[in-house]
Residue frames as a rotation matrix with the C-alpha (Angstrom) as fourth column:
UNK 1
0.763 -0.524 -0.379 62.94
-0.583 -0.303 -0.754 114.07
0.280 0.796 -0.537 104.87
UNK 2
0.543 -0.630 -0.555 66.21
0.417 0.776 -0.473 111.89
0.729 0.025 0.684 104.72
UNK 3
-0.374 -0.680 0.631 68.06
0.078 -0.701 -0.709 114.63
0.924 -0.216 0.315 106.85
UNK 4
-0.094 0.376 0.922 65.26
-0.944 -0.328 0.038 114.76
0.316 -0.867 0.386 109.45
UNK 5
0.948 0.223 -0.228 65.14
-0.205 0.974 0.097 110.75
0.243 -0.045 0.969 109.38
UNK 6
-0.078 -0.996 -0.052 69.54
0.219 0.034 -0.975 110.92
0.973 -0.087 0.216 109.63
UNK 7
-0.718 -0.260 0.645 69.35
-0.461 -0.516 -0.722 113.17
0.521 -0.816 0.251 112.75
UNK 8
0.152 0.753 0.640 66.88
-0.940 -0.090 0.330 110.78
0.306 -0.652 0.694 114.58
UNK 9
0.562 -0.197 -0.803 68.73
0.048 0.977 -0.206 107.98
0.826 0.077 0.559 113.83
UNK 10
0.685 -0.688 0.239 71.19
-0.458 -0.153 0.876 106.89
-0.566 -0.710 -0.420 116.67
UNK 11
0.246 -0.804 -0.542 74.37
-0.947 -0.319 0.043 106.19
-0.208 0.502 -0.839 115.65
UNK 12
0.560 -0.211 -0.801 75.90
-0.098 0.944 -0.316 102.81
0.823 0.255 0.508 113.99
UNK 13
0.598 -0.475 0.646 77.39
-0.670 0.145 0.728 101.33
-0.440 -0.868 -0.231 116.75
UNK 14
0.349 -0.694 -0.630 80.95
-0.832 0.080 -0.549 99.28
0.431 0.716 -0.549 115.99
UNK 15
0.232 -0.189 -0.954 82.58
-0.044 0.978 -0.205 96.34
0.972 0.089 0.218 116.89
UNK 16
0.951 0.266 0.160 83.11
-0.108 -0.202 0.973 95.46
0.291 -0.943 -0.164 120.13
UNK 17
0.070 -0.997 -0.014 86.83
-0.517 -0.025 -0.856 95.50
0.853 0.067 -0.517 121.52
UNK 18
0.002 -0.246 -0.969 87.97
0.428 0.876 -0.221 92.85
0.904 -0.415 0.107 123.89
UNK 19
-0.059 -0.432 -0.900 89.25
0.993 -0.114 -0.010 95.73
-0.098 -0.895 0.436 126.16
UNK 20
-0.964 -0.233 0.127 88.80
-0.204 0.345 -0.916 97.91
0.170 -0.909 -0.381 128.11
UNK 21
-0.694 0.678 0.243 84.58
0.094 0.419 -0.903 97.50
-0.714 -0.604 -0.354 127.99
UNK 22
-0.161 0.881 0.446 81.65
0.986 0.167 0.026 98.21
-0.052 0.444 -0.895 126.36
UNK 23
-0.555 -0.069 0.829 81.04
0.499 -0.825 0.265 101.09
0.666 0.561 0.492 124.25
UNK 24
-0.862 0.255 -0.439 79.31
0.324 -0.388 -0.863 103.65
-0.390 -0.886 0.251 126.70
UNK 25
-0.642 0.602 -0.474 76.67
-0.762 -0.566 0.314 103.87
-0.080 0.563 0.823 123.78
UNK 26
-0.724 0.481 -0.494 75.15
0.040 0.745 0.666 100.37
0.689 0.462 -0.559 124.22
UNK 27
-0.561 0.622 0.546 71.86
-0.819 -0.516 -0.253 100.15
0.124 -0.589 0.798 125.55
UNK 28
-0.489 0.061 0.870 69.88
-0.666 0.619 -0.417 97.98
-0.564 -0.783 -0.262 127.58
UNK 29
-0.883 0.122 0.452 68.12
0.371 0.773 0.515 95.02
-0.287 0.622 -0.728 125.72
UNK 30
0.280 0.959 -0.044 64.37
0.817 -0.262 -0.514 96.65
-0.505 0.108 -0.857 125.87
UNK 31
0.521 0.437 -0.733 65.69
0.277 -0.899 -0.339 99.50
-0.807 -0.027 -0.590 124.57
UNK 32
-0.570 -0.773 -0.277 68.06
-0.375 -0.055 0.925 98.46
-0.731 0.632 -0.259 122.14
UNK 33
-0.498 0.585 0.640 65.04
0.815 0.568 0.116 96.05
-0.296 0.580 -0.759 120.93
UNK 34
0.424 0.838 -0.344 62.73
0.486 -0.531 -0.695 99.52
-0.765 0.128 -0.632 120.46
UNK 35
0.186 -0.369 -0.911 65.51
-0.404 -0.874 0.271 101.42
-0.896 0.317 -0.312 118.73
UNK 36
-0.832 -0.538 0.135 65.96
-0.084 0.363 0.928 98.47
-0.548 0.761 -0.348 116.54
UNK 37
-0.171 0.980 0.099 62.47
0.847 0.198 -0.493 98.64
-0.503 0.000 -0.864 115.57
UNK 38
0.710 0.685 -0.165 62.03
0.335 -0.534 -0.776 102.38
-0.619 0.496 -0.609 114.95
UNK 39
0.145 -0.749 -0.647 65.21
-0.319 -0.654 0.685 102.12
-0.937 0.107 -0.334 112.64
UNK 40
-0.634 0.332 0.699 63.66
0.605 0.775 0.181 99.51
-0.481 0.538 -0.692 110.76
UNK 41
0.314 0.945 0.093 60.34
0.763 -0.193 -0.617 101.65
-0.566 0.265 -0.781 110.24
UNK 42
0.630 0.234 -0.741 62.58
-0.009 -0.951 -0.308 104.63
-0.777 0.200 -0.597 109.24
UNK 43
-0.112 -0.914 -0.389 65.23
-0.378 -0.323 0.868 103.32
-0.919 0.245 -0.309 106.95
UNK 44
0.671 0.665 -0.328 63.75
-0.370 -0.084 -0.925 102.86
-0.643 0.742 0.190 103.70
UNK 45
0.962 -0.203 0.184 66.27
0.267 0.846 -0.462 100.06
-0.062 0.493 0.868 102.79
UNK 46
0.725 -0.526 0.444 69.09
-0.463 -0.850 -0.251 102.19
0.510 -0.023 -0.860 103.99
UNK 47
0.018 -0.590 -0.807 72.18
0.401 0.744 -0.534 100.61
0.916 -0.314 0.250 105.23
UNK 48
0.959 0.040 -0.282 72.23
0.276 -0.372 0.886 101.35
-0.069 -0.927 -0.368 109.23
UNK 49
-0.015 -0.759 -0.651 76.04
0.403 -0.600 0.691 102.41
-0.915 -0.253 0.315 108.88
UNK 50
-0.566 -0.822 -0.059 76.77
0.563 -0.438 0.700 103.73
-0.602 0.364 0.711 105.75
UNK 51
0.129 0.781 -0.611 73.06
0.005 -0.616 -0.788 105.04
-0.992 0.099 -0.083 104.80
UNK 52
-0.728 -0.114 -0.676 73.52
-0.685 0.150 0.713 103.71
0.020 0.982 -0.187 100.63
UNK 53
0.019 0.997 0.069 70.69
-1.000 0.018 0.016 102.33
0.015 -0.070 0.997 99.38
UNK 54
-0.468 -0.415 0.780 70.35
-0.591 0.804 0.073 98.52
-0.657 -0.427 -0.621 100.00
UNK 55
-0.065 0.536 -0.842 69.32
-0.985 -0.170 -0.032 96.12
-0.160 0.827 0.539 97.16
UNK 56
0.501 0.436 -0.747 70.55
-0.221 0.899 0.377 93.42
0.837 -0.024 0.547 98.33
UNK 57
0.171 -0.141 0.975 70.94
-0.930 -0.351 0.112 92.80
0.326 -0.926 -0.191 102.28
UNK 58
-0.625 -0.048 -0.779 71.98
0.091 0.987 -0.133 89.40
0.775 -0.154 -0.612 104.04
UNK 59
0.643 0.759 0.102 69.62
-0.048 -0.094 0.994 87.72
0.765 -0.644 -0.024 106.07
UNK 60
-0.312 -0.489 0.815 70.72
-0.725 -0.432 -0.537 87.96
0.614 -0.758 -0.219 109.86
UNK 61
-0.391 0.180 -0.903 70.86
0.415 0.910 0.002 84.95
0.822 -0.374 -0.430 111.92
UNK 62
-0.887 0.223 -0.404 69.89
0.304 -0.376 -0.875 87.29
-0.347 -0.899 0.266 115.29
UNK 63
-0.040 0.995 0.088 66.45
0.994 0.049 -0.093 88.73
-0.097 0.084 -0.992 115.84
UNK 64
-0.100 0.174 -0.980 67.12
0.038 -0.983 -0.178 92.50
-0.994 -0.055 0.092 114.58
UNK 65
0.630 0.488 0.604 65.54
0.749 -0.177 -0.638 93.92
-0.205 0.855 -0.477 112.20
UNK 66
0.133 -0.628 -0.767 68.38
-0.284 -0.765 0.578 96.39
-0.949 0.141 -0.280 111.16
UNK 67
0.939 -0.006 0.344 69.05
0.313 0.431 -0.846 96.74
-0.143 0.902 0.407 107.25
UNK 68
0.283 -0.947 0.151 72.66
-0.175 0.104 0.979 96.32
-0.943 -0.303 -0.136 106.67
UNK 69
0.371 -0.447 -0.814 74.56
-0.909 -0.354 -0.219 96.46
-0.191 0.822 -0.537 103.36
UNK 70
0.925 -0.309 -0.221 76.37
0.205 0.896 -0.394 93.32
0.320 0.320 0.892 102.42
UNK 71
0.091 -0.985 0.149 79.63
0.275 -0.120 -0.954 95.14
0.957 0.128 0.260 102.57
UNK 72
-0.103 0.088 0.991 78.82
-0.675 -0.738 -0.004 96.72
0.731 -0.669 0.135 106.10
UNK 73
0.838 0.488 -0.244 77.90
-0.299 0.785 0.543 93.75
0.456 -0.382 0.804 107.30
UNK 74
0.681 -0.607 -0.410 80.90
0.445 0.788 -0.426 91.70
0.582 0.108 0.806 106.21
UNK 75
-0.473 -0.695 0.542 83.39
0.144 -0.668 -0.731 94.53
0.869 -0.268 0.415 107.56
UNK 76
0.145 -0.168 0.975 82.00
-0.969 -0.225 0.105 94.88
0.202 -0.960 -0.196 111.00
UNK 77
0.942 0.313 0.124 81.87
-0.336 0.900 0.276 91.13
-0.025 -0.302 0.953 111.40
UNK 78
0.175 -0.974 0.143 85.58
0.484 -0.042 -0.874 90.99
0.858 0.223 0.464 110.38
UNK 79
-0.230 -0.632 0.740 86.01
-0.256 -0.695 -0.672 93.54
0.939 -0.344 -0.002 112.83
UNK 80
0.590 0.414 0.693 84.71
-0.806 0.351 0.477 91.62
-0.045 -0.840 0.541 115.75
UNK 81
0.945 -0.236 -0.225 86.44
0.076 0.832 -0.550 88.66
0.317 0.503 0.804 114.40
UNK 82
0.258 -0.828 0.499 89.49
0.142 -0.478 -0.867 90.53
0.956 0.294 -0.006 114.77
UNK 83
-0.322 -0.644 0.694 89.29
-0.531 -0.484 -0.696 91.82
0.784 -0.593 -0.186 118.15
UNK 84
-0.313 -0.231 0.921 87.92
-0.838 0.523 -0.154 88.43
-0.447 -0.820 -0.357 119.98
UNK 85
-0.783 -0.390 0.486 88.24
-0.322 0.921 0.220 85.75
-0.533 0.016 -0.846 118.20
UNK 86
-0.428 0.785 0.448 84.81
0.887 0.461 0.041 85.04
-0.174 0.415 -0.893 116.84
UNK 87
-0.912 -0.088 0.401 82.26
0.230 -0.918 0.322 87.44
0.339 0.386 0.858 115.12
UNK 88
-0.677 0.520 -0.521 79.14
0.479 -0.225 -0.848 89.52
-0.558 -0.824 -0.097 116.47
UNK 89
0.434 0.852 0.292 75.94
0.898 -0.435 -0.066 91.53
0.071 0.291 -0.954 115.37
UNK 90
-0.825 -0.479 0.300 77.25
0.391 -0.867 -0.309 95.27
0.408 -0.137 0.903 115.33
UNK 91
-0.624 0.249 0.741 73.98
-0.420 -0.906 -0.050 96.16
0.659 -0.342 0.670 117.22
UNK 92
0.332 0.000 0.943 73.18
-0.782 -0.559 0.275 93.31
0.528 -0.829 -0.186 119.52
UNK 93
-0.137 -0.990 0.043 76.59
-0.939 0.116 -0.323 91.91
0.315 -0.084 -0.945 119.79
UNK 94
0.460 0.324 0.827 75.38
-0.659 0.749 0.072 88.52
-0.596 -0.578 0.558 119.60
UNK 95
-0.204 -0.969 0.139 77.63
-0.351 0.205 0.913 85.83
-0.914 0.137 -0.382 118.94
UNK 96
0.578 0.581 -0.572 77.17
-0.732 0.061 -0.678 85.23
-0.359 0.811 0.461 114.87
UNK 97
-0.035 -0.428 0.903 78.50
0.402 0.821 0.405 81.61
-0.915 0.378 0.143 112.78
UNK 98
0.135 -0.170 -0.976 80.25
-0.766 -0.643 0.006 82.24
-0.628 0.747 -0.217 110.04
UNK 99
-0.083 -0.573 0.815 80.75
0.184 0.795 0.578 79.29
-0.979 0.198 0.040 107.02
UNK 100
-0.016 0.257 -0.966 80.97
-0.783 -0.604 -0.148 79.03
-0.622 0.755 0.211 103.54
UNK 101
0.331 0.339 0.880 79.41
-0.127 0.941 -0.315 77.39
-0.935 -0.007 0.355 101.15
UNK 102
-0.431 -0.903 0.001 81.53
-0.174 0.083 0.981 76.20
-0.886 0.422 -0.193 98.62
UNK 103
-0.507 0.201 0.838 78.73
0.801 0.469 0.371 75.31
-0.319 0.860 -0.399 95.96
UNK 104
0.843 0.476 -0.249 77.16
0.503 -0.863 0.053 79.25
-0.190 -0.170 -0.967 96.58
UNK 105
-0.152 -0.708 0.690 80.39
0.612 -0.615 -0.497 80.61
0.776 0.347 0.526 96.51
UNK 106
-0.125 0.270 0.955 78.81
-0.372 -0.905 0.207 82.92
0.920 -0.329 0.213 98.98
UNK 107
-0.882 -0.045 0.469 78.95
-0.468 -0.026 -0.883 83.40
0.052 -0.999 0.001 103.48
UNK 108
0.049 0.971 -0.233 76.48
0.082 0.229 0.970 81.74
0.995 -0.067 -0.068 105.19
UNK 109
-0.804 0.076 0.590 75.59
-0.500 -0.623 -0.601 83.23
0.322 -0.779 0.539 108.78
UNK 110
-0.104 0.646 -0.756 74.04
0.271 0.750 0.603 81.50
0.957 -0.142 -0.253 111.54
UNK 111
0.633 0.064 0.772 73.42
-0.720 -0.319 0.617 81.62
0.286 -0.946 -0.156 115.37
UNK 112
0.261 -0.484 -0.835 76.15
0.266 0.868 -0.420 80.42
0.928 -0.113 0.355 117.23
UNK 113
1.000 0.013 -0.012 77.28
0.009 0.206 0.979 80.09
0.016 -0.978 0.206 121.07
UNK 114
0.268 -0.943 -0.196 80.89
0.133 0.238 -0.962 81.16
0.954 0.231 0.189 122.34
UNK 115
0.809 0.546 -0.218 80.03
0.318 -0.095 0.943 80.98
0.494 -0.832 -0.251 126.11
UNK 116
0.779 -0.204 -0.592 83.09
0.622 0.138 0.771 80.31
-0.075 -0.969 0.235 127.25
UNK 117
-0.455 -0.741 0.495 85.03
0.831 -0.552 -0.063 83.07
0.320 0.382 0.867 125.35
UNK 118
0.388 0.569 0.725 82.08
-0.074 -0.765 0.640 85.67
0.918 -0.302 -0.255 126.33
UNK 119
0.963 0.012 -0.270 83.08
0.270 -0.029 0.962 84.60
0.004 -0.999 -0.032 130.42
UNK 120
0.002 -0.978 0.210 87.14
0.989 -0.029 -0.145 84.60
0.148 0.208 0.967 129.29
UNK 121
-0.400 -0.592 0.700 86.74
0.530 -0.772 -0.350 88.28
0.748 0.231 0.622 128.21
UNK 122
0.655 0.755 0.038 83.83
0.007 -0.057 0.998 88.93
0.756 -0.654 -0.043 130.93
UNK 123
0.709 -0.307 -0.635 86.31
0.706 0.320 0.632 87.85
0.009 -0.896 0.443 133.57
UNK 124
0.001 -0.871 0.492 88.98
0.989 -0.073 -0.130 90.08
0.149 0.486 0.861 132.26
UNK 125
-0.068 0.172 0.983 87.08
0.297 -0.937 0.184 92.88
0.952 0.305 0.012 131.92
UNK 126
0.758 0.333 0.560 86.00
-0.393 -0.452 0.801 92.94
0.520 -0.828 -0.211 135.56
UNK 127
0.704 -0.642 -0.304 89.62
0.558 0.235 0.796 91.78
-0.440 -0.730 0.523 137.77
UNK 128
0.734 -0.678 -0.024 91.70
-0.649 -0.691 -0.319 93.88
0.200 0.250 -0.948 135.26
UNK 129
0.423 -0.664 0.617 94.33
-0.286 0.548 0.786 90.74
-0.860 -0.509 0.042 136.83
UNK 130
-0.217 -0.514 -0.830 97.27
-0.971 0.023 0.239 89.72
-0.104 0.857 -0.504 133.88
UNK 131
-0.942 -0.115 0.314 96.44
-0.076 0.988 0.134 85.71
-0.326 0.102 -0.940 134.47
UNK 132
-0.043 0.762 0.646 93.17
0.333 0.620 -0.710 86.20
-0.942 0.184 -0.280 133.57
UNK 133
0.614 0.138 -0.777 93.73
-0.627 -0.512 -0.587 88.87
-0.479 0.847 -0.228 130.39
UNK 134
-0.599 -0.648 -0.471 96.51
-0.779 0.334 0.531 86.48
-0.186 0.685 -0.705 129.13
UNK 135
-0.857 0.028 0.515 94.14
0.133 0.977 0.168 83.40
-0.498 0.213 -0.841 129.42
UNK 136
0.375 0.746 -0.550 91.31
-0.179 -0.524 -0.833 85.78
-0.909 0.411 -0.063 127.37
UNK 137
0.201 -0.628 -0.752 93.86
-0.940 -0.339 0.032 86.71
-0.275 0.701 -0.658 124.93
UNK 138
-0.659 -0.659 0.362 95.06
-0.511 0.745 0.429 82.95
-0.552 0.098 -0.828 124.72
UNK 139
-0.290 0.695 0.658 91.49
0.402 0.713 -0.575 81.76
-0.869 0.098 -0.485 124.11
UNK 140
0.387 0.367 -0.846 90.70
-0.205 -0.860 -0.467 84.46
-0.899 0.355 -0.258 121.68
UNK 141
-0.126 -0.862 -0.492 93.67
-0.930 -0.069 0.360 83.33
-0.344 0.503 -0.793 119.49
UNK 142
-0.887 0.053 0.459 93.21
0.095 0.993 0.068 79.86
-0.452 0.104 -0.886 119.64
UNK 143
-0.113 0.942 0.317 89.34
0.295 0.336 -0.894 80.31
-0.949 -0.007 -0.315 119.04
UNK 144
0.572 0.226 -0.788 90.03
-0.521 -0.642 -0.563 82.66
-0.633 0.733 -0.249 115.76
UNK 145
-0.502 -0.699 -0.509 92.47
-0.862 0.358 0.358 80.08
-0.068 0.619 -0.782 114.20
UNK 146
-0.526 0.585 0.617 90.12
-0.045 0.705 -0.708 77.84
-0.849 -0.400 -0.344 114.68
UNK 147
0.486 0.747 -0.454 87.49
-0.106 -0.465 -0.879 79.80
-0.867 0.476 -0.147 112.23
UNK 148
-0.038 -0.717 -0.696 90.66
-0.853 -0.340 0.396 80.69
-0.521 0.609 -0.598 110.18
UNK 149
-0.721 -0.339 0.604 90.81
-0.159 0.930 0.332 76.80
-0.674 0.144 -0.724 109.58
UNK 150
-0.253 0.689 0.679 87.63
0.584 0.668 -0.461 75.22
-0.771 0.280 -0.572 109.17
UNK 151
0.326 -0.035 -0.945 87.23
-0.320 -0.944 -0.076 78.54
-0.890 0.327 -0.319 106.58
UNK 152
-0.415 -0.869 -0.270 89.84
-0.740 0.150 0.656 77.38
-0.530 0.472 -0.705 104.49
UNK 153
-0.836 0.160 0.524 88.76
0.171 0.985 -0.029 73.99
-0.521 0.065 -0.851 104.50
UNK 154
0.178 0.979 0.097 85.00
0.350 0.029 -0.936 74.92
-0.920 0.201 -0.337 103.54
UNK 155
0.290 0.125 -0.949 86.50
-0.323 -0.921 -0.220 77.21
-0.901 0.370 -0.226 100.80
UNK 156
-0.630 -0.752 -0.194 89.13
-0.364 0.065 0.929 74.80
-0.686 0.656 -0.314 98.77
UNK 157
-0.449 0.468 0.761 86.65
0.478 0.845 -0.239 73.17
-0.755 0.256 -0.603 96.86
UNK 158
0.769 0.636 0.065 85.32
0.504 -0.539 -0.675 76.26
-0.395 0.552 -0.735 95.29
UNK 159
0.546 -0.653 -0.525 88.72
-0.510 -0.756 0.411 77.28
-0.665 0.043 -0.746 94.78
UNK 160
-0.269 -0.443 0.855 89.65
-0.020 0.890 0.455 74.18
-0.963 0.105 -0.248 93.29
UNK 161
0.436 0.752 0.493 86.92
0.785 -0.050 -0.618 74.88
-0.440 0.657 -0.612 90.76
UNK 162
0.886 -0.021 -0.462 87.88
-0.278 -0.823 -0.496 78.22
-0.370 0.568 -0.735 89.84
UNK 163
0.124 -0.948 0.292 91.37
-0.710 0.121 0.694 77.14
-0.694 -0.293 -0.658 89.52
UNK 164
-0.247 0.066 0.967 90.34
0.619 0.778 0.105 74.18
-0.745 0.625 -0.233 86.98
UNK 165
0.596 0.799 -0.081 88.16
0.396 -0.381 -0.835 76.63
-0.698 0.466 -0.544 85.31
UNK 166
0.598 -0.456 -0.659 91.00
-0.603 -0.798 0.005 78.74
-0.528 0.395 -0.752 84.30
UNK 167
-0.410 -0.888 0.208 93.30
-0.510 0.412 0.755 76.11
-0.756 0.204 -0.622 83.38
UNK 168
-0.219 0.125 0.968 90.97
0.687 0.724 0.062 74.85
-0.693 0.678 -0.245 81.33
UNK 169
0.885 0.383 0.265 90.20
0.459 -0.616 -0.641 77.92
-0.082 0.689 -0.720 79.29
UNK 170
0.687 -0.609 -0.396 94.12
-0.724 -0.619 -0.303 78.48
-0.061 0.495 -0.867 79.34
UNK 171
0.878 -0.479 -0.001 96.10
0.458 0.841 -0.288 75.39
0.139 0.253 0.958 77.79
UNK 172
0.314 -0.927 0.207 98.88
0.030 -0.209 -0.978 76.96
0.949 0.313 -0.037 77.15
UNK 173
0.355 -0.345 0.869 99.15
-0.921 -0.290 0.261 77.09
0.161 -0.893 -0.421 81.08
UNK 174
0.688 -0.133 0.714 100.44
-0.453 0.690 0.565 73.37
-0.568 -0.711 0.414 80.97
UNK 175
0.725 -0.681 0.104 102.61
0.535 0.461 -0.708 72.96
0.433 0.569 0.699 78.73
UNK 176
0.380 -0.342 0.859 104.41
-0.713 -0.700 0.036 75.74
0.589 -0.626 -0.510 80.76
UNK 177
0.384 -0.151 0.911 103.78
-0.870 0.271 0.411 74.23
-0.309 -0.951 -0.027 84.16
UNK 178
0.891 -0.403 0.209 105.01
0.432 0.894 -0.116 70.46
-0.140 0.194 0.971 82.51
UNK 179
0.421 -0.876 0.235 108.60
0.439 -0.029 -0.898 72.55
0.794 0.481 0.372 81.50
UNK 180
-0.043 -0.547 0.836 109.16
-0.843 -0.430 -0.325 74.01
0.537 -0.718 -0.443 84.46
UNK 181
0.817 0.457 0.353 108.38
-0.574 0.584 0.574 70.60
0.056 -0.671 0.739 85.97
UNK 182
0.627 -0.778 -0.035 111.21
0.497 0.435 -0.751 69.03
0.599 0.454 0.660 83.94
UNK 183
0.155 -0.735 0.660 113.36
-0.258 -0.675 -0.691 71.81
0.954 -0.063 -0.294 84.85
UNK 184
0.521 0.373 0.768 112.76
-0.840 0.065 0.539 71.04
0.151 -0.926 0.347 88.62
UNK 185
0.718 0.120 0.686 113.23
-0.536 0.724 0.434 67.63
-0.444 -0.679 0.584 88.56
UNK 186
0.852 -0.437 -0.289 116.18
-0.076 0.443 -0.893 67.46
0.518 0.783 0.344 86.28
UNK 187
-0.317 -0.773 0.550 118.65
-0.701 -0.200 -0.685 68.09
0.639 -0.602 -0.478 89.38
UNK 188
0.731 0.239 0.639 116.72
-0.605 0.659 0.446 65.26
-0.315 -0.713 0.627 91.57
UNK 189
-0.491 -0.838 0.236 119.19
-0.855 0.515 0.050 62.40
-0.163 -0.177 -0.971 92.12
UNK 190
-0.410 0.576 -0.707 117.88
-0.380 0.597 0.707 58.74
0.829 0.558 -0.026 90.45
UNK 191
-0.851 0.192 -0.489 117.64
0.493 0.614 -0.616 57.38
0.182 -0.765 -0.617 94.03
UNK 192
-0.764 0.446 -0.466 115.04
-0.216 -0.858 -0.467 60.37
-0.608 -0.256 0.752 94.85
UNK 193
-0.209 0.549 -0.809 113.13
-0.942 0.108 0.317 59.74
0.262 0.829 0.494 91.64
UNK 194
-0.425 0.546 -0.722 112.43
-0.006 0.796 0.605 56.14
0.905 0.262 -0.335 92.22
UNK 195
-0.726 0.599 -0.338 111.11
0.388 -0.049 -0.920 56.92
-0.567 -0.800 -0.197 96.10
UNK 196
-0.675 0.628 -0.387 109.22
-0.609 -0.771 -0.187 59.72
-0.416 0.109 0.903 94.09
UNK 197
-0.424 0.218 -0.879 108.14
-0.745 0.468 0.475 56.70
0.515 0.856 -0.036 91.47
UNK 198
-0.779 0.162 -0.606 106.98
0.499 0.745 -0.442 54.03
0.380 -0.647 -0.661 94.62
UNK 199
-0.641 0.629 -0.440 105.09
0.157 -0.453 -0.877 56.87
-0.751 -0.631 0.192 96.14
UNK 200
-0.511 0.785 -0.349 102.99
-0.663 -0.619 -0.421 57.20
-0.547 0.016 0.837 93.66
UNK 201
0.625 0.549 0.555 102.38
-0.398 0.836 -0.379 53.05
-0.672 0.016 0.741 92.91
UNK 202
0.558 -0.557 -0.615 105.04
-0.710 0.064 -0.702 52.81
0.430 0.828 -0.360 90.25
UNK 203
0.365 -0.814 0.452 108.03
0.231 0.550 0.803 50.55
-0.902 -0.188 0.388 90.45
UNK 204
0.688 -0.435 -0.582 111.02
-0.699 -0.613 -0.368 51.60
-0.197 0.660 -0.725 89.34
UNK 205
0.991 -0.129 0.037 113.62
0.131 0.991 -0.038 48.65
-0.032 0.043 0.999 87.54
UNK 206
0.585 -0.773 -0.246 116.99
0.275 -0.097 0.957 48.03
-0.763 -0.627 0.156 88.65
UNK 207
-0.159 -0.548 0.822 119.29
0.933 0.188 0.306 49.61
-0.322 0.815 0.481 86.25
UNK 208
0.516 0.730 0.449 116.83
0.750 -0.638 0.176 52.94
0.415 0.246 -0.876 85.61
UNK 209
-0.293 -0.791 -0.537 118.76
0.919 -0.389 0.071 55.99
-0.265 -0.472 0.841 85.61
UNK 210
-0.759 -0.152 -0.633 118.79
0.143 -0.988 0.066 60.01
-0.636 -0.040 0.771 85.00
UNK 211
-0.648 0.681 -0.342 116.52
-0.687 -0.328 0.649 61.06
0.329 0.655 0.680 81.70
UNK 212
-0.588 0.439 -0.679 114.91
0.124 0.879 0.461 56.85
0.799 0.187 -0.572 81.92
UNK 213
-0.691 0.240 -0.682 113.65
0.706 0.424 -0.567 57.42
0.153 -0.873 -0.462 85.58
UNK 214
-0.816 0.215 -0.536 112.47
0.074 -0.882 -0.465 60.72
-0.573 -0.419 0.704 84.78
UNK 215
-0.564 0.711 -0.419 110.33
-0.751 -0.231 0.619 59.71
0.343 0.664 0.664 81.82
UNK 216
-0.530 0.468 -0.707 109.21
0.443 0.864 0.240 56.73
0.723 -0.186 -0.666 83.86
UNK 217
-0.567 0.510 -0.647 108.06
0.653 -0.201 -0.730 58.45
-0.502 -0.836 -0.219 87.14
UNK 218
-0.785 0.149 -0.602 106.43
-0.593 -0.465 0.658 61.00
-0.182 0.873 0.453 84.11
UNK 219
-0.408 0.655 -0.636 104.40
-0.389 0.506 0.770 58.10
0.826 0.562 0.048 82.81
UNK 220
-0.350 0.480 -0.804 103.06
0.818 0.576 -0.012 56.77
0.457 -0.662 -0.594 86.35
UNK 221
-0.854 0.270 -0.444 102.07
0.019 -0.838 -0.546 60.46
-0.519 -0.475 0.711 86.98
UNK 222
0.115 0.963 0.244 99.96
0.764 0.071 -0.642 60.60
-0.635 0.260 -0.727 84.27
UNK 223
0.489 -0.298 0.820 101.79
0.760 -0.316 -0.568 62.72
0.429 0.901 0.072 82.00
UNK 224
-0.732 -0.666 0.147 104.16
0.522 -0.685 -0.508 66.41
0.439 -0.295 0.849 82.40
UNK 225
-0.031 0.789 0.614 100.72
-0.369 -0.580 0.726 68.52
0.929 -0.204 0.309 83.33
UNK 226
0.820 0.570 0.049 99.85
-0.181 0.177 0.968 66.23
0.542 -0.803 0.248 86.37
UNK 227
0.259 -0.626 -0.736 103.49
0.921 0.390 -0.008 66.18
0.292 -0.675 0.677 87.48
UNK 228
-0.430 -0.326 0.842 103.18
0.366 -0.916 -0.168 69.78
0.825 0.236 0.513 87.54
UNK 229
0.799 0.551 0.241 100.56
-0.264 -0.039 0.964 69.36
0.540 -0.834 0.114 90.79
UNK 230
0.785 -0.432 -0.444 103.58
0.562 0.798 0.217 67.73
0.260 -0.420 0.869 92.34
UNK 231
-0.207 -0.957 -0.206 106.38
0.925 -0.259 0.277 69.79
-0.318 -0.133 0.939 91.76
């Protein structure tokens, strides 16, 4: 029965915290490999933490067979993420690549290698000494802004998209953004405008003032919409 299959399970185990060690529930590798095995045989597509059926599961870059919501997943992997820098298996806390692909829309999960952040917190854990927790703590930081970045970066492109999408299924959103451009740039000083007009290949003639400079740098944008990316 599900109840007698619940109470044989061992618990979900949770993210790992930098400090002060390992949960006192992980277990050795042979035996962590058996339990992942008969939790496989018993969980009839069951998420391992939140036990809801599973319909669609991501594949796991590590070698457990654990079935794992999507949302469970994503939310312990965050939480590892969170508390050293890079993100882990919630059951055996190998180190996991995160990227996204921008033409999927959707995470893609790999095997990856943070030796020298695993020895950082490794050292830490076992001298308990402040020069070596601050230079954990330093790497940690540095190693999660890292992610934080290259994230981003993978992501604008699909954002870029959605972001056209809408604008194109709402016009009325540029004529807007072109009047509030105006508005903006009706307090710029002519000298200002023609730098703005050079920087973007124009030349501005000698003589070109207030409204004239504004409908010129205007026309070498490419109209009030695309000066609306600008300003």
């Amino acid at each position: 029965s599900r109840l007698f299959r619940l109470a044989k399970r061992p618990p979900a185990p949770s993210a790992v915290r930098v400090w002060p060690s390992e949960p006192c529930g992980a277990l050795p590798c042979a035996a962590r490999s058996a339990s992942m095995e008969r939790i496989a045989a018993t969980s009839d597509e069951e998420c391992a933490i939140c036990f809801d059926a599973v319909s669609d599961c991501p594949e796991l870059p590590c070698s457990c067979k654990v079935v794992y919501c999507n949302s469970c997943w994503n939310r312990s992997l965050a939480q590892s993420f969170r508390d050293i820098g890079h993100a882990r298996c919630p059951t055996c806390r190998s180190p996991v690549g995160v990227d996204f692909d921008a033409n999927t829309c959707r995470l893609v999960f790999s095997r990856s290698c943070h030796d020298e952040v695993e020895r950082s917190v490794a050292e830490a854990r076992r001298t308990r000494s402040v020069e070596a927790t601050n230079r954990a703590l330093s790497l940690v930081v540095d190693t999660r802004e890292a992610a934080i970045q290259r994230l981003a970066r993978q992501a604008c492109p699909a954002q870029v998209r959605i972001l056209a999408r809408y604008g194109e299924a709402h016009p009325e959103l540029l004529d807007i953004a072109g009047g509030r451009a105006r508005a903006c740039l009706s307090s710029v000083s002519s000298a200002e405008l023609q730098g703005h007009i050079e920087a973007l290949g124009g030349r501005c003639p000698d003589g070109v003032q207030g409204d004239q400079a504004l409908e010129l740098l205007c026309e070498v944008a490419g109209g009030w919409p695309t000066m609306a990316s600008y300003w």
